[in-house]
C-alpha positions, -999 to +999 in steps of 0.1 A: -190-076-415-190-075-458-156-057-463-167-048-496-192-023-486-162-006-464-146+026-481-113+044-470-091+035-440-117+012-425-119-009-456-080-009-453-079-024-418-106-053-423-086-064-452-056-065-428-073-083-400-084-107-429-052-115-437-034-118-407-061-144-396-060-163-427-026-162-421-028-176-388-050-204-395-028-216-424-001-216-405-016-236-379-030-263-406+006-263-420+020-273-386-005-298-379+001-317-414+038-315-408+036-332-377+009-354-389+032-366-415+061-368-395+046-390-364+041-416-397+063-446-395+054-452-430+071-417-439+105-419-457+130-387-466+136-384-505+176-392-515+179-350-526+174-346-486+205-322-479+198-317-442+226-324-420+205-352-408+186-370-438+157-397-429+167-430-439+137-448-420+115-452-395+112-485-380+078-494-363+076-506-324+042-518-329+018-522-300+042-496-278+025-470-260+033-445-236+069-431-227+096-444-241+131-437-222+168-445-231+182-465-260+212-488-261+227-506-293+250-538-296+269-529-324+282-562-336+249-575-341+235-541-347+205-547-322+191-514-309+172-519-273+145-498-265+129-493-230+093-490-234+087-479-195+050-474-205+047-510-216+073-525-188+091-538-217+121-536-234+119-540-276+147-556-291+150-541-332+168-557-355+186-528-376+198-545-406+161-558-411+143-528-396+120-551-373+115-560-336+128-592-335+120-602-297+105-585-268+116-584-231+086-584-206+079-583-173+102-554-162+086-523-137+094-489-157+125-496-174+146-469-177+179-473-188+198-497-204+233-504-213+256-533-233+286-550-217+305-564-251+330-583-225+305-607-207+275-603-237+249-591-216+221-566-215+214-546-182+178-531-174+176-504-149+141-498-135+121-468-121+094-492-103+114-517-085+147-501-083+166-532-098+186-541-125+180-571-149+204-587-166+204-605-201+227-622-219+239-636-251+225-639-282+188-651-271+191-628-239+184-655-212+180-637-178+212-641-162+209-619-127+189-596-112+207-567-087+186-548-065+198-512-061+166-498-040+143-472-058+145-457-090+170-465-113+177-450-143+208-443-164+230-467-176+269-459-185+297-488-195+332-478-189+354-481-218+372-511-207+341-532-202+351-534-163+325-518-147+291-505-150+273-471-137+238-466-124+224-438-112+195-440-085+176-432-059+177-395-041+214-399-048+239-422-059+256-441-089+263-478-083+295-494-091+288-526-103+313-555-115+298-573-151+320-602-141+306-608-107+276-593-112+270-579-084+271-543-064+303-533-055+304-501-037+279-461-043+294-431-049+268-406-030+256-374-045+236-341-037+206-357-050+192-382-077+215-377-111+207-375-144+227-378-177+262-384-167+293-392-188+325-404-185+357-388-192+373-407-224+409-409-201+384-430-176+394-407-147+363-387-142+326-391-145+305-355-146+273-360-134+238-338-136+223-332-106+192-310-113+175-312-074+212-298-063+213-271-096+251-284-102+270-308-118+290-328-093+324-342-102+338-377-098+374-389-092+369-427-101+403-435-088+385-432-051+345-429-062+344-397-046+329-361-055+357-342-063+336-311-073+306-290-080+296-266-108+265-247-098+244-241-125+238-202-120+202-190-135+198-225-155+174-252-140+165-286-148+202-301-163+193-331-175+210-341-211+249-343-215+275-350-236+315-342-239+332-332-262+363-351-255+391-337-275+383-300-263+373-310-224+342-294-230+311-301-209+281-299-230+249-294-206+211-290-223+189-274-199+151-274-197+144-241-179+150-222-198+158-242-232+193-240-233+227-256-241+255-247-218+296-254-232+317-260-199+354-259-194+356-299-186+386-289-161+373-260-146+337-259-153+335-221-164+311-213-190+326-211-225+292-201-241+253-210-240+228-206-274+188-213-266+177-248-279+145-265-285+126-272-254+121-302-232+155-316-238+163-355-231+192-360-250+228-345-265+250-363-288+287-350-296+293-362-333+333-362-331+341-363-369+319-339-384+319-314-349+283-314-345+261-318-315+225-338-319+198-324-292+163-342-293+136-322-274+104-331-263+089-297-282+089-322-313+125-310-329+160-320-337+184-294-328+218-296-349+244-273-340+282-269-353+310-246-336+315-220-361+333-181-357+343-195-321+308-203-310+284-228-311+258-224-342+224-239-349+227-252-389+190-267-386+163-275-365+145-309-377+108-316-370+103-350-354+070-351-334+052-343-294+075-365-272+103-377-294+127-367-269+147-399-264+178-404-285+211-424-294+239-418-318+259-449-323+288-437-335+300-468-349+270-472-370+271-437-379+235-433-372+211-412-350+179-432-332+147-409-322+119-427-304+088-414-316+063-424-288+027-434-302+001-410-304-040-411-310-031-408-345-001-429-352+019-459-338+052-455-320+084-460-343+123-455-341+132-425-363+170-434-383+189-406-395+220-406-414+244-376-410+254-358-439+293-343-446 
């Protein structure tokens, strides 16, 4: 229709239309060259970044495609390990020099990972096979293989470096002992866990256990659930983190997107605040009180506890699928894996966190 030869209200209204759907597709070209430009590993943040989180690099994983799972660092010779469960491998990045320095192959959907300081080795959990590989020292020889059955995933290191957690199968963590190396006892659940943490006194391990809608609670002293927190109206409980000095639970939630602050000793809900969605990850960030979510949806969710409640400060654009985090708190540094798309390569995001 030529809106010039309209007169009076009906001229008013095309003119409206016309700019609501100019509006529209602007908006949508705007989103597509933000993401564009963020999926690029060649993209750097500028230095007058005053984000809570500024982009310090992004460090390319080459060849990598499909999903990318959990991260773990070794901090003394600041190696970040990345499983590449689409590629069965497992990258091994140099951080100092922002490369991939070696690859792991040969592994069936690795999951998680995790680094034992005490004995120097690297242990692989995978979703294919159900085993864990080990690897140790310096040039990561294989050093022991531990099969656990089906499906296992996350990887936690107690603080002493004298045992390590898996979680797999329809139900259990394994206790296993770095200096044997072998399985030494289950600790059954309701049902395959997810994220689950470890108290910082070593006496408890909280556990997410999304097919059961709770949170099941762990005395380690005799590997037993001690407790349950159903989960109420919230579904898929996958991320978590604690918040140590205040016994708080911190729980992200994929249906529907939220974050959910626990009593740690009593598991009543202190307060929830809607997140980005698709959750995989949640990061406490002790010194400056802040808590790191990555999501799926393409964001950074950063949130600080402000007027007695937990506050969103910024919400950072990342990229489709960059839902897979660490923050190594001795580097002072958040990781993002940026899976590859049609359009770019897969790359480690690094952010620095502001004051």
């Amino acid at each position: 229709m030529d809106v010039g030869r309209l007169r009076g209200p009906g001229r008013r209204l095309q003119i409206n239309a016309v700019k609501r759907l100019a509006t529209k597709y602007c908006l949508r070209a705007l989103i597509a060259t933000l993401n564009a430009a963020a999926m690029s590993c060649g993209a750097q943040s500028s230095a007058a970044d005053l984000s809570p989180l500024a982009l310090e690099a992004k460090i390319s994983l080459g060849s990598a495609r499909g999903r990318i799972d959990h991260l773990a660092v070794d901090v003394d010779r600041q190696r970040l390990y990345v499983a590449e469960l689409g590629n069965h491998s497992v990258a091994v990045v140099d951080l100092k020099a922002r490369v991939i320095i070696h690859t792991l192959t040969d592994l069936a959907e690795p999951q998680g990972i995790g680094y034992v300081h005490s004995t120097d080795t690297v242990y692989v959990a995978n979703a294919a096979d159900g085993s864990v590989r080990l690897f140790q020292g310096g040039d990561l020889t294989p050093s022991g293989r531990i099969e656990l059955g089906t499906d296992a995933d996350n990887v936690r290191v107690d603080r002493t470096g004298k045992r390590v957690f898996v979680g797999y199968g329809r139900g259990a963590l394994a206790v296993i002992d770095p200096v044997m190396r072998k399985k030494i006892h289950d600790i059954p659940l309701n049902g395959h866990p997810e994220s689950f943490q470890l108290e910082r006194s070593g006496h408890l391990i909280f556990a997410n256990v999304p097919d059961a809608h709770e949170v099941a609670v762990i005395d380690l002293a005799t590997s037993r659930q001690i407790g349950r927190w159903p989960m109420k109206a919230w579904r898929a409980n996958f991320p978590m983190a604690l918040d140590g000095d205040a016994q708080r639970v911190i729980i992200g939630f994929r249906d529907p997107p939220t974050l959910g602050i626990f009593n740690g000793k009593h598991g009543e809900e202190i307060s929830t605040v809607s997140i980005c969605a698709d959750t995989d990850d949640i990061f406490w960030d002790a010194r400056r009180g802040r808590i790191y979510i990555s999501c799926g949806e393409g964001f950074v969710d950063v949130l600080e506890f402000r007027d007695q409640r937990y506050t969103r400060i910024a919400r950072i654009v990342t990229g489709t699928g960059a839902r897979t985090a660490l923050f190594a708190d001795e580097l002072d540094r958040l990781y993002v894996a940026a899976r590859a798309t049609p359009d770019s390569e897969a790359c480690i995001w690094v952010f620095r966190p502001s004051s």
